[in-house]
Biopython code that builds the backbone (N, CA, C, O; Angstrom):
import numpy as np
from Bio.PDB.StructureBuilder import StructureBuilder

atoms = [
    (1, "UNK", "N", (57.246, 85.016, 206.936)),
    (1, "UNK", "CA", (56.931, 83.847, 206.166)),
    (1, "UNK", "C", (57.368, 84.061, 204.716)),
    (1, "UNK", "O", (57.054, 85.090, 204.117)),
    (2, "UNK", "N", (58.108, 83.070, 204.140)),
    (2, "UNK", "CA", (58.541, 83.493, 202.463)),
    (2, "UNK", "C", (57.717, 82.839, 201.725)),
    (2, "UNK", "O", (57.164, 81.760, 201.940)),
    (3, "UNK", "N", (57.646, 83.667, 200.682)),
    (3, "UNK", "CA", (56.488, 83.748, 199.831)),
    (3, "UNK", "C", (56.962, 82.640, 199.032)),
    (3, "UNK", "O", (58.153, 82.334, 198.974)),
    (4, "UNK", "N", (55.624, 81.765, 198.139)),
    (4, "UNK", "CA", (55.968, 80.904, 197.585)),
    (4, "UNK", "C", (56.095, 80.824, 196.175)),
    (4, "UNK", "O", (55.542, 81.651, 195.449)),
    (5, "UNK", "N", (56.888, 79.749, 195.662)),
    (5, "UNK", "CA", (56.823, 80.643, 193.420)),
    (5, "UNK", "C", (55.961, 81.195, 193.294)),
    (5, "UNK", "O", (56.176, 82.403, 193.200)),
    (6, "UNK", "N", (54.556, 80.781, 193.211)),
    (6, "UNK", "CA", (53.574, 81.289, 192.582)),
    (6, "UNK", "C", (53.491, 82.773, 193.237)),
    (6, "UNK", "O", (53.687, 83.736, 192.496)),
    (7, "UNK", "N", (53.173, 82.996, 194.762)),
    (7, "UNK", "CA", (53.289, 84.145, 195.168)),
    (7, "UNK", "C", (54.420, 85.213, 194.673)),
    (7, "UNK", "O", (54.248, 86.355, 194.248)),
    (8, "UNK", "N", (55.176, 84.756, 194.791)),
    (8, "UNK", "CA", (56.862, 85.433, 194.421)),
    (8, "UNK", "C", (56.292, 86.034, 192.339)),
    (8, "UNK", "O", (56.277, 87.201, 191.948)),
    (9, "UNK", "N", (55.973, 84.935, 191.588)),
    (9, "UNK", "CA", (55.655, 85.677, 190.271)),
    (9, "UNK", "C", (54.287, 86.251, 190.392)),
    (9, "UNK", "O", (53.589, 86.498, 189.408)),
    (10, "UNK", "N", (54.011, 86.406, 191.320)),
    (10, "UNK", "CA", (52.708, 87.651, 191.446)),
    (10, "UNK", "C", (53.022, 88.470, 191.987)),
    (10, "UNK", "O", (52.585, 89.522, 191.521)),
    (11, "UNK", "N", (53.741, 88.596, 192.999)),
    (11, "UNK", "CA", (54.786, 89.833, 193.309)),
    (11, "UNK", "C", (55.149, 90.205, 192.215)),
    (11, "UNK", "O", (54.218, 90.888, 191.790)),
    (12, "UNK", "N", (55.906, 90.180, 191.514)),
    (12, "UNK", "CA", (57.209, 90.400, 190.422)),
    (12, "UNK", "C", (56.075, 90.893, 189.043)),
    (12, "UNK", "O", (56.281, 91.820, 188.260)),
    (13, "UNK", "N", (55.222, 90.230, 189.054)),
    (13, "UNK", "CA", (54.316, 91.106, 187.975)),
    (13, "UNK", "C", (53.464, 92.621, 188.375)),
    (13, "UNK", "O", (53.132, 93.531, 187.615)),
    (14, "UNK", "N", (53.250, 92.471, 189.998)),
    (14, "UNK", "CA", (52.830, 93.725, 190.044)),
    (14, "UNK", "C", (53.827, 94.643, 190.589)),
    (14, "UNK", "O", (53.452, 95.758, 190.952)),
    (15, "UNK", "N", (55.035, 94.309, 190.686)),
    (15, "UNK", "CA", (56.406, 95.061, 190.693)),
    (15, "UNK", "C", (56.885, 95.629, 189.773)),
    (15, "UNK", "O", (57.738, 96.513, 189.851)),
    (16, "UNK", "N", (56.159, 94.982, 188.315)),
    (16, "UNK", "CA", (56.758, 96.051, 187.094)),
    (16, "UNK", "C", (55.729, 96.826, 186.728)),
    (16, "UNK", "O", (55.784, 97.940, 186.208)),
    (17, "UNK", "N", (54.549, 96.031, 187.093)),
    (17, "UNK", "CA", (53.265, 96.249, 186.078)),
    (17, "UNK", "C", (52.579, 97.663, 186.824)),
    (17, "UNK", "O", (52.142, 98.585, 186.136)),
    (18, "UNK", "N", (52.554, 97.686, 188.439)),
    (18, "UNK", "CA", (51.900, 99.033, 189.033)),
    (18, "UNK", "C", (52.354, 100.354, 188.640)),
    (18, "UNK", "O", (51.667, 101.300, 188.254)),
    (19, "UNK", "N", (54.003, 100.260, 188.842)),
    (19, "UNK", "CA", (54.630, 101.772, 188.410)),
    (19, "UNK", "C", (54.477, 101.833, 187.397)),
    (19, "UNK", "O", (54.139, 102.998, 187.187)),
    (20, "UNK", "N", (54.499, 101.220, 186.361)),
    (20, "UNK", "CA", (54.279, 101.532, 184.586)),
    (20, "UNK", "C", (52.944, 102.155, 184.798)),
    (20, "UNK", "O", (52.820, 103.322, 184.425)),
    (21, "UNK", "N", (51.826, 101.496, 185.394)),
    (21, "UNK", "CA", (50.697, 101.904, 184.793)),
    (21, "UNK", "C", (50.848, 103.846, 185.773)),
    (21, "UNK", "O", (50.552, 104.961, 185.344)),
    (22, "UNK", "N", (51.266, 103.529, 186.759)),
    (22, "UNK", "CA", (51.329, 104.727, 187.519)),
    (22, "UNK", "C", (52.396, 105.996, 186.153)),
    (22, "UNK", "O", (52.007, 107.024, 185.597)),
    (23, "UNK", "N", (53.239, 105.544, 186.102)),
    (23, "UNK", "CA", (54.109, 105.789, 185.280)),
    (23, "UNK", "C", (53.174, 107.032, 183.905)),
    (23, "UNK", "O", (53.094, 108.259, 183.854)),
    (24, "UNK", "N", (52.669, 105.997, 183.063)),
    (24, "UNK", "CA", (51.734, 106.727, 181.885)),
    (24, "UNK", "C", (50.596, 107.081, 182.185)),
    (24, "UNK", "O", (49.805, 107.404, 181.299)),
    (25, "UNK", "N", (50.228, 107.103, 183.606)),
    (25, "UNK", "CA", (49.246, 107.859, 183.876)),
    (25, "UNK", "C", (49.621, 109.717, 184.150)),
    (25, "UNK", "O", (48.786, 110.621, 184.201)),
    (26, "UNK", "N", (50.851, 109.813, 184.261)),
    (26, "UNK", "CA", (51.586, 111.097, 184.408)),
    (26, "UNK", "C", (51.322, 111.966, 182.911)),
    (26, "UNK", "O", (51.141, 113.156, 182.654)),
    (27, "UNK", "N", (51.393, 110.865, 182.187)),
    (27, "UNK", "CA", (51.923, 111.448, 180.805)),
    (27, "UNK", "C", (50.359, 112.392, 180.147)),
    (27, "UNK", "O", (49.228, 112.417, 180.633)),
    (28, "UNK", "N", (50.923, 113.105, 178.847)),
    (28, "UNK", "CA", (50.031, 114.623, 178.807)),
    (28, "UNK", "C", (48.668, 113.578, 177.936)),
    (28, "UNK", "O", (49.158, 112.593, 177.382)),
    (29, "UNK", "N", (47.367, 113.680, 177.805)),
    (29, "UNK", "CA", (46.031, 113.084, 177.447)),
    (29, "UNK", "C", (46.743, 112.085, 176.060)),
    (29, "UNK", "O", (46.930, 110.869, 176.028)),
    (30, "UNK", "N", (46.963, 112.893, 175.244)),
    (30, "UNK", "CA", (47.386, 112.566, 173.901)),
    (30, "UNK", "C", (48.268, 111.368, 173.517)),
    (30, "UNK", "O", (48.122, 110.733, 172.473)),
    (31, "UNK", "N", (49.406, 111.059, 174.666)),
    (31, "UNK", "CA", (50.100, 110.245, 174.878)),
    (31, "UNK", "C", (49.092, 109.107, 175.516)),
    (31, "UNK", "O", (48.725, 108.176, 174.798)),
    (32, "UNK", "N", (48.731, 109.190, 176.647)),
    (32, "UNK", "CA", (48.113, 108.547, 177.279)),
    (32, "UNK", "C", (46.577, 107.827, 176.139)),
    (32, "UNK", "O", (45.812, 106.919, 176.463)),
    (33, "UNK", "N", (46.574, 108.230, 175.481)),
    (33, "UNK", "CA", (45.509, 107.913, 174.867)),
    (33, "UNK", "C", (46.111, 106.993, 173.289)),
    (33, "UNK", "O", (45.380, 106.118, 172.823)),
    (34, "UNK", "N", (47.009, 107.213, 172.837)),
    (34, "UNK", "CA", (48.326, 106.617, 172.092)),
    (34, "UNK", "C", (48.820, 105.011, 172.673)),
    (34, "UNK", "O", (48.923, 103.914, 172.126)),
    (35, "UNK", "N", (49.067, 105.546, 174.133)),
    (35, "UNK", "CA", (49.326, 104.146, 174.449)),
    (35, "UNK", "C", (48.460, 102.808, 174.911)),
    (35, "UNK", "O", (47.825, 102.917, 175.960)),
    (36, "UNK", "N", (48.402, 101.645, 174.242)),
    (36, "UNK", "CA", (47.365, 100.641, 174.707)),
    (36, "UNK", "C", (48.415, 99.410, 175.437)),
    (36, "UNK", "O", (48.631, 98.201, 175.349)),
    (37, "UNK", "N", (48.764, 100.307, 176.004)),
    (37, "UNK", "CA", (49.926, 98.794, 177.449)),
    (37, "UNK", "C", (49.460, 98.864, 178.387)),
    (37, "UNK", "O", (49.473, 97.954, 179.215)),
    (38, "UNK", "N", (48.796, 100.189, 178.569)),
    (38, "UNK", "CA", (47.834, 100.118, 179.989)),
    (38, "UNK", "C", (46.362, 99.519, 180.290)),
    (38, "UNK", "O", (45.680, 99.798, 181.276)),
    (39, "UNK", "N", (46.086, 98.828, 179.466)),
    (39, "UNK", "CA", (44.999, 98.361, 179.086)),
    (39, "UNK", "C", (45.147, 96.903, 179.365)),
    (39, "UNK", "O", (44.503, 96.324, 180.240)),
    (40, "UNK", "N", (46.255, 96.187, 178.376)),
    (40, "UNK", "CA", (46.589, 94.853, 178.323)),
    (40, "UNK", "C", (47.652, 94.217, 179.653)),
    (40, "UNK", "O", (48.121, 93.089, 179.803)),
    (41, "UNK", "N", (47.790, 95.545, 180.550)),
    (41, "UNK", "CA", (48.758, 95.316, 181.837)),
    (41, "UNK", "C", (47.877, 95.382, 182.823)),
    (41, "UNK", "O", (47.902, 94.490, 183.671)),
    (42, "UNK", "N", (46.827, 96.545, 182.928)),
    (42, "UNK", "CA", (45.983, 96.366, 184.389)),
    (42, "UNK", "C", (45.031, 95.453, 183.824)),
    (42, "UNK", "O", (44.186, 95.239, 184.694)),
    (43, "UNK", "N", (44.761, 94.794, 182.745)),
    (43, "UNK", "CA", (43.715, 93.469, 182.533)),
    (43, "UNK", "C", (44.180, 92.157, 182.930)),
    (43, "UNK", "O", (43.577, 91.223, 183.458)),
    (44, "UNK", "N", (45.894, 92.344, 182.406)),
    (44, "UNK", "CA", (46.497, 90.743, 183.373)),
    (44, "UNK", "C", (46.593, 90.751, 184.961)),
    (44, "UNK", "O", (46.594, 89.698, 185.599)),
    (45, "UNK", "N", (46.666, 91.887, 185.507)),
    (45, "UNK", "CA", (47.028, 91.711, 186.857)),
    (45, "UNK", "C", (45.418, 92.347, 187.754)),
    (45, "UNK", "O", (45.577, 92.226, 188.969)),
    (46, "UNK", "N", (44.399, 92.785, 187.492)),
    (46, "UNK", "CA", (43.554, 93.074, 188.090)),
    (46, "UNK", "C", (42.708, 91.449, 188.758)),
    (46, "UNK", "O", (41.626, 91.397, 189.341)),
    (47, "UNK", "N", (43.433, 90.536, 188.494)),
    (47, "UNK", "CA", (42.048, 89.672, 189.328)),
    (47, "UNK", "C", (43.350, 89.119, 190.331)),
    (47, "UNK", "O", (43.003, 88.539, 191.360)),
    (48, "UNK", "N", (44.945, 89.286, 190.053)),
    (48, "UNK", "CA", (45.354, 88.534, 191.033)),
    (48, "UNK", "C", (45.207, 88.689, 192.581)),
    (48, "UNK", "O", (45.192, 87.623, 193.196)),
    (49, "UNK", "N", (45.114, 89.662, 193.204)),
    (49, "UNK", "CA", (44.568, 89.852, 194.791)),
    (49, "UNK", "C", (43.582, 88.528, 194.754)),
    (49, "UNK", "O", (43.571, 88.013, 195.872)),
    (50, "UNK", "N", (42.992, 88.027, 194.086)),
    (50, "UNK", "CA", (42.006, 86.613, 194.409)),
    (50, "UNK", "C", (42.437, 85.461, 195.085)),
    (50, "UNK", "O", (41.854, 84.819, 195.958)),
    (51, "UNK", "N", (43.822, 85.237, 194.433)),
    (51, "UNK", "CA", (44.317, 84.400, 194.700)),
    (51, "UNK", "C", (45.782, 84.468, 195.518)),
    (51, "UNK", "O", (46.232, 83.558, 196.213)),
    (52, "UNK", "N", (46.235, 85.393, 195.340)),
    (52, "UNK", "CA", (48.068, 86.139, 195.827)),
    (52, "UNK", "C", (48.234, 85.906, 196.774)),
    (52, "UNK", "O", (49.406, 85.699, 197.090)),
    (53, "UNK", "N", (47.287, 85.808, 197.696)),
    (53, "UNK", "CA", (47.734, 85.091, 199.456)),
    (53, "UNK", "C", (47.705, 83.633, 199.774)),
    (53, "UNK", "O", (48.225, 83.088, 200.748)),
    (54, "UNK", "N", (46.978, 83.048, 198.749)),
    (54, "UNK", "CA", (47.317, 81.567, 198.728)),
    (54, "UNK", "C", (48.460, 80.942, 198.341)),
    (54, "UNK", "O", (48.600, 81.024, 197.121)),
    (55, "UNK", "N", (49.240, 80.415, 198.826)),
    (55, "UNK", "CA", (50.541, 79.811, 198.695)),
    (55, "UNK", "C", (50.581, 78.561, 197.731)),
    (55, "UNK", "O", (51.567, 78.251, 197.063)),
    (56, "UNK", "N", (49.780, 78.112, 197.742)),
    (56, "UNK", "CA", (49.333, 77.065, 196.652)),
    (56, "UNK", "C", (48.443, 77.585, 195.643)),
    (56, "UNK", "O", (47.774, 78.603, 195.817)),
    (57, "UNK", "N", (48.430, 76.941, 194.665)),
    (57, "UNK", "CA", (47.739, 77.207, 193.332)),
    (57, "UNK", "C", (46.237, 76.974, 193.686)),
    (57, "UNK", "O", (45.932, 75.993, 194.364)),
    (58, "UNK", "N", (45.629, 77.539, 193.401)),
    (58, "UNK", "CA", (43.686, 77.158, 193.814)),
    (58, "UNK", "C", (43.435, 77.160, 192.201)),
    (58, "UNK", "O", (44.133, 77.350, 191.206)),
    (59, "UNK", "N", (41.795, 76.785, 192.522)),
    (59, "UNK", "CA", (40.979, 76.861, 191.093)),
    (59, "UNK", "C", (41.163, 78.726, 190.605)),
    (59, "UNK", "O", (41.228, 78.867, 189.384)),
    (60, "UNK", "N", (41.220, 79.648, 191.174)),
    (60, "UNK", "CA", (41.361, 80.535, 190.546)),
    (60, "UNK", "C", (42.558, 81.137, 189.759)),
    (60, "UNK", "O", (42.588, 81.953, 188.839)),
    (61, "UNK", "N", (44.028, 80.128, 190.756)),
    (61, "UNK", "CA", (45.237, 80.614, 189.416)),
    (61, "UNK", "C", (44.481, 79.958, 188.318)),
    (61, "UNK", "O", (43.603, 80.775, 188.040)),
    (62, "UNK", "N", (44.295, 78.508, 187.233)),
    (62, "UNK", "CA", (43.872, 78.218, 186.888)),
    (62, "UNK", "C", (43.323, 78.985, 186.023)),
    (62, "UNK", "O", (43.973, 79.440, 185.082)),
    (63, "UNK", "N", (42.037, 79.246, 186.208)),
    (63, "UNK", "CA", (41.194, 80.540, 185.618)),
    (63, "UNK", "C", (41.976, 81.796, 185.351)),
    (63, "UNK", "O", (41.825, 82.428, 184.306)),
    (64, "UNK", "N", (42.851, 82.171, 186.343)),
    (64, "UNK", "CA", (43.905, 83.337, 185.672)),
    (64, "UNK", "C", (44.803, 82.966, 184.447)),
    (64, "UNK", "O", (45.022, 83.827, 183.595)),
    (65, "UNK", "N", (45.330, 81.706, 184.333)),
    (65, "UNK", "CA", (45.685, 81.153, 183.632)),
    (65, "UNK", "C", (45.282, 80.736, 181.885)),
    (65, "UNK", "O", (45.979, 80.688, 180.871)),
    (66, "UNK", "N", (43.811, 80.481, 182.150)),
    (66, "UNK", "CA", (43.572, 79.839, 181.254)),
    (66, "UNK", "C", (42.097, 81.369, 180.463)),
    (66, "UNK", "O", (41.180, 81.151, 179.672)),
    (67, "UNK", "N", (42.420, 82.468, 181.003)),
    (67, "UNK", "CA", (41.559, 83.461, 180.680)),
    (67, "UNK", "C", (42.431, 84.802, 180.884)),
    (67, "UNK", "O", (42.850, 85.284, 179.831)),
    (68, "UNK", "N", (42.671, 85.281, 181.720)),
    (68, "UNK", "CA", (43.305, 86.601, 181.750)),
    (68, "UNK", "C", (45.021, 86.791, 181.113)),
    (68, "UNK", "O", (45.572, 87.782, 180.634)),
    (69, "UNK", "N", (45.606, 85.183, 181.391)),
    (69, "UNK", "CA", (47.004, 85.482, 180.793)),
    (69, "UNK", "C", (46.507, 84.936, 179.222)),
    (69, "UNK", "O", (46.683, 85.819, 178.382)),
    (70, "UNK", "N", (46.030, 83.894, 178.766)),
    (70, "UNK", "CA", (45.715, 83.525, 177.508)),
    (70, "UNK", "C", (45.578, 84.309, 176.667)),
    (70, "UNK", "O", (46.023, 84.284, 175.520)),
    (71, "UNK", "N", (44.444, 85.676, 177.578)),
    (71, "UNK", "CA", (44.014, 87.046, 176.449)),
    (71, "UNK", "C", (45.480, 88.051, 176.584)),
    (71, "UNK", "O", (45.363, 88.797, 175.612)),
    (72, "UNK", "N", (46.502, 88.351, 177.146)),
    (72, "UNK", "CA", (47.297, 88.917, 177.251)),
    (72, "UNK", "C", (48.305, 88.242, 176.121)),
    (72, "UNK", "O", (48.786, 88.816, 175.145)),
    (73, "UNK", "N", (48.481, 86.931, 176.505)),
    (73, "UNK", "CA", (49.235, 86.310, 175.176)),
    (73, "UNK", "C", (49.015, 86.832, 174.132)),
    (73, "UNK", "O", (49.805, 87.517, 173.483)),
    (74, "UNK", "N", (47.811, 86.534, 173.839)),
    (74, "UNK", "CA", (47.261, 86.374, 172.600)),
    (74, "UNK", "C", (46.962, 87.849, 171.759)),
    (74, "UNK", "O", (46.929, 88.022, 170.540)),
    (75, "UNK", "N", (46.757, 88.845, 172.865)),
    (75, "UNK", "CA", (46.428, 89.955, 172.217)),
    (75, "UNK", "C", (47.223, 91.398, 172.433)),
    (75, "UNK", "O", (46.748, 92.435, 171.971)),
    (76, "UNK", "N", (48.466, 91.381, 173.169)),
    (76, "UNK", "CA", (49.471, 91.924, 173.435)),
    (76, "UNK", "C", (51.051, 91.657, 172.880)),
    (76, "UNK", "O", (51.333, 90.502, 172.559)),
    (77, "UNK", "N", (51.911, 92.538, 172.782)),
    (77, "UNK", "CA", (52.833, 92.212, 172.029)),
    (77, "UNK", "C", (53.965, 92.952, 172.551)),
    (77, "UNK", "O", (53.871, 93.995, 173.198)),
    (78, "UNK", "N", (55.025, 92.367, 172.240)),
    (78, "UNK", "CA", (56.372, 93.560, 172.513)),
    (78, "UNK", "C", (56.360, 95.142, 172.058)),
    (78, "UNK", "O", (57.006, 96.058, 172.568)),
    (79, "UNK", "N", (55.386, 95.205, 170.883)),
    (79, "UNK", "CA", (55.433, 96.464, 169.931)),
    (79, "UNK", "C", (54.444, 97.148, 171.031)),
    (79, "UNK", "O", (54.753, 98.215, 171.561)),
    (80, "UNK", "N", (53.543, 96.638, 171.259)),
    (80, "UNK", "CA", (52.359, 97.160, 172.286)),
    (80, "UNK", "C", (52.862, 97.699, 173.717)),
    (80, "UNK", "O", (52.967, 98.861, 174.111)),
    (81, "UNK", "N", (53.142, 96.478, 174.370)),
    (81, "UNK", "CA", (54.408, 96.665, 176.362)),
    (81, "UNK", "C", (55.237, 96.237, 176.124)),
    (81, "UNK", "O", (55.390, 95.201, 175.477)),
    (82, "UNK", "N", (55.967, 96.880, 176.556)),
    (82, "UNK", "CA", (57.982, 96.744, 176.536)),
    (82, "UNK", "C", (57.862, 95.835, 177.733)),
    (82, "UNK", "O", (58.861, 95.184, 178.035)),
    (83, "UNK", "N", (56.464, 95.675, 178.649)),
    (83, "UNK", "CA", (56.458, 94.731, 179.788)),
    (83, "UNK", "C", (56.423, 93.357, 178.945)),
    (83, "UNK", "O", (57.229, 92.509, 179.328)),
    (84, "UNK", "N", (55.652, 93.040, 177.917)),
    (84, "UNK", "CA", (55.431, 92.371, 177.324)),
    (84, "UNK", "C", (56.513, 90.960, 177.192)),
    (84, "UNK", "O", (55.892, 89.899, 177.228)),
    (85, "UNK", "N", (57.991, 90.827, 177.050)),
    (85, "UNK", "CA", (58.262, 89.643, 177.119)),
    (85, "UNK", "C", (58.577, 89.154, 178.536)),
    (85, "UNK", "O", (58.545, 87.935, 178.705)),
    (86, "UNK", "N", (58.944, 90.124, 179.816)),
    (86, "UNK", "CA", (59.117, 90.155, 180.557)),
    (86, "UNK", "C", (57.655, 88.678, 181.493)),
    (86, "UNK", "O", (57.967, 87.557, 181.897)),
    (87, "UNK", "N", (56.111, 89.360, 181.539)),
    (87, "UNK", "CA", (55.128, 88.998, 181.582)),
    (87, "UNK", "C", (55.120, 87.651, 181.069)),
    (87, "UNK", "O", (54.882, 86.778, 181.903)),
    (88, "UNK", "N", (55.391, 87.182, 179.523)),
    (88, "UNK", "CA", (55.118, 86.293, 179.341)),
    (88, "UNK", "C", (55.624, 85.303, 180.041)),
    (88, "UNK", "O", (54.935, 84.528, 180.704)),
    (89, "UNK", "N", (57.920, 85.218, 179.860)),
    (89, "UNK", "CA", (57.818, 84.648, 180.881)),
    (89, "UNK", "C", (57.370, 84.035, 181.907)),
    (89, "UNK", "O", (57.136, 82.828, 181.961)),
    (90, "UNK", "N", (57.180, 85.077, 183.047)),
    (90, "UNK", "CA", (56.278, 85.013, 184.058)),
    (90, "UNK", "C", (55.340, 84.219, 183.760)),
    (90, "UNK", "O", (55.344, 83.377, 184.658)),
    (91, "UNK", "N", (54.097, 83.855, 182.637)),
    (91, "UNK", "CA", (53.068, 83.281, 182.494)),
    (91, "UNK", "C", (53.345, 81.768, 182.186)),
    (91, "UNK", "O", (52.547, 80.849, 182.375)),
    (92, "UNK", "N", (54.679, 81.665, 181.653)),
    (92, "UNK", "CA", (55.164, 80.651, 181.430)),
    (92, "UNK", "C", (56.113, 80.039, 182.135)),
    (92, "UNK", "O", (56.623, 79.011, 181.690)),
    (93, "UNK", "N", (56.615, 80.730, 183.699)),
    (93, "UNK", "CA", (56.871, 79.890, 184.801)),
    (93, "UNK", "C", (55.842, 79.421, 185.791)),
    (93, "UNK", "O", (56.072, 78.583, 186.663)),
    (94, "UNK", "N", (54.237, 80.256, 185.517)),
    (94, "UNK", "CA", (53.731, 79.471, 186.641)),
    (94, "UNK", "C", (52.704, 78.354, 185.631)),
    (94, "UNK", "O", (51.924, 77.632, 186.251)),
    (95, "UNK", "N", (52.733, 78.283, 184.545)),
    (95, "UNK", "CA", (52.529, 77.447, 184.021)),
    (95, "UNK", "C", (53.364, 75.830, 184.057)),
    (95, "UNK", "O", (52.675, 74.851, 183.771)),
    (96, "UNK", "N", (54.174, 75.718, 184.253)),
    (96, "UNK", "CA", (55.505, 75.061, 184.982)),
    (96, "UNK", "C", (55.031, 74.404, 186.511)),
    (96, "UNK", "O", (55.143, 73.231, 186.867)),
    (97, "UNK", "N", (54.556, 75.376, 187.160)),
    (97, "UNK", "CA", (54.354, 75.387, 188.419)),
    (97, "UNK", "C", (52.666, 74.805, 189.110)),
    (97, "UNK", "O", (52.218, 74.858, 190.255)),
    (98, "UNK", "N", (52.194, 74.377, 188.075)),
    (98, "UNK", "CA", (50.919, 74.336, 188.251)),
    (98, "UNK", "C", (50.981, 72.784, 188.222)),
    (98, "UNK", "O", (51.456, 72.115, 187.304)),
    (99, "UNK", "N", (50.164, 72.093, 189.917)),
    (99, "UNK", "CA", (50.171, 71.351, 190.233)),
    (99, "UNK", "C", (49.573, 70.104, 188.788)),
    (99, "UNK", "O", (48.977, 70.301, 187.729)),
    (100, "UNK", "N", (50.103, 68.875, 189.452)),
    (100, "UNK", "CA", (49.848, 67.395, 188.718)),
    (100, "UNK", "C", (47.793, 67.605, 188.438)),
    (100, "UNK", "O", (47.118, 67.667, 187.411)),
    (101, "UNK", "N", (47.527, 67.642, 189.532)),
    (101, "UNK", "CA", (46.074, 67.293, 189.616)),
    (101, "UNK", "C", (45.139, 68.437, 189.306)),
    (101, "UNK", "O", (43.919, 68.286, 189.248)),
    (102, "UNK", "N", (45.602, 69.301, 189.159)),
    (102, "UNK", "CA", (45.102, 70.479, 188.207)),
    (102, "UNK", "C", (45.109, 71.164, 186.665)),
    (102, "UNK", "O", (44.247, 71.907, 186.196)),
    (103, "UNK", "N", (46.377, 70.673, 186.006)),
    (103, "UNK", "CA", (46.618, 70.399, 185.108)),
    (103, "UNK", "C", (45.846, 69.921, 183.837)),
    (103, "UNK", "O", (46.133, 70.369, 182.727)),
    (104, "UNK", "N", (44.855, 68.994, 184.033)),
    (104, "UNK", "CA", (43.732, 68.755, 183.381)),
    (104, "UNK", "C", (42.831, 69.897, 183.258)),
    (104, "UNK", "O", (42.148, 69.934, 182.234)),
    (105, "UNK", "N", (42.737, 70.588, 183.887)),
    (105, "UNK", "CA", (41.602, 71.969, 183.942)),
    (105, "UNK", "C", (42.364, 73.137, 183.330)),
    (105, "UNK", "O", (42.019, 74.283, 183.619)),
    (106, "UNK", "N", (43.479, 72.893, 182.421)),
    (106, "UNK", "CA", (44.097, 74.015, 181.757)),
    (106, "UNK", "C", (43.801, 73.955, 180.335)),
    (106, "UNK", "O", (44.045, 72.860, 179.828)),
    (107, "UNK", "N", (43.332, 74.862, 179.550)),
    (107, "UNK", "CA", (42.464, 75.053, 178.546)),
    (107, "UNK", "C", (43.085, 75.236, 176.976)),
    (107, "UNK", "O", (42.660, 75.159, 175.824)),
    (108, "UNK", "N", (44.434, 75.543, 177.710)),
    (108, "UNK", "CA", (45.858, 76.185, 176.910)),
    (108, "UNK", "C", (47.168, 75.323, 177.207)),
    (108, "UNK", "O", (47.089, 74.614, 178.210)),
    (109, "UNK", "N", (48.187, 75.283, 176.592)),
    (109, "UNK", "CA", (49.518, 74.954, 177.251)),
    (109, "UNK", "C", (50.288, 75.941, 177.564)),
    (109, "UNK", "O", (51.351, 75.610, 178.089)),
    (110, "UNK", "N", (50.083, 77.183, 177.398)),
    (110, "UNK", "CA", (50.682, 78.072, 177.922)),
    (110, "UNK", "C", (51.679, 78.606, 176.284)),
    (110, "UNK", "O", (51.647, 78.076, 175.173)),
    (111, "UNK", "N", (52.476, 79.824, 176.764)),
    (111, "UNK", "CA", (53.349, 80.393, 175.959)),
    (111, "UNK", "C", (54.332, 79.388, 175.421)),
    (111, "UNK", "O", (55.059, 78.635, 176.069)),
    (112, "UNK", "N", (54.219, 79.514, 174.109)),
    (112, "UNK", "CA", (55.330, 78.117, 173.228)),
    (112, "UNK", "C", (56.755, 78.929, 173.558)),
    (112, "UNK", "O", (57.833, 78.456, 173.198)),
]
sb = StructureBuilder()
sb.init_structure("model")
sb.init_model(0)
sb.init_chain("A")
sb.init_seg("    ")
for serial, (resi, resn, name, xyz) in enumerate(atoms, 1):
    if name == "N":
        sb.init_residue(resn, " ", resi, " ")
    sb.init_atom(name, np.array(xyz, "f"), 0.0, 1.0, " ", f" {name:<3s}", serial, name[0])
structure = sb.get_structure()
């Protein structure tokens, strides 16, 4: 069965976002403690399993939307994750993608 946009950019975020975090978890305390991308990367992608098997948008993209990517926008940066423009993107195609009749329940317009 092929996965649908929304599924497909939840794939693709935890396609960059798992090995990175796997990635600087290798690295020696000091480093690891230096870097804050692992913080603002497993906070955007830890609630998607909620929703990732639904093929359609539910009330919880929505809420991912309008709370977990909003705080990633807002409080993450290129200087911070090199994932960082990559992600936004991403936040700003399923923003795109988010049905007529749901649309009203978005809190934000998404990444300018």
């Amino acid at each position: 069965m092929a996965l649908s946009p929304k599924q497909t950019i939840y794939r693709e975020m935890l396609h960059w976002t798992l090995p990175h975090l796997r990635n600087v978890s290798t690295w020696g305390w000091w480093q690891r403690l230096r870097d804050r991308s692992t913080y603002y990367e497993a906070e955007l992608i830890h609630n998607l399993p909620v929703s990732m098997y639904e093929p359609e948008f539910v009330e919880h993209d929505v809420w991912f939307l309008n709370v977990q990517a909003r705080a990633y926008h807002q409080r993450c940066s290129a200087t911070i994750s090199a994932l960082y423009p990559q992600q936004v993107e991403r936040i700003r195609a399923l923003f795109a993608l988010v049905p007529h009749q749901l649309r009203p329940k978005l809190q934000w317009s998404g990444p300018s």
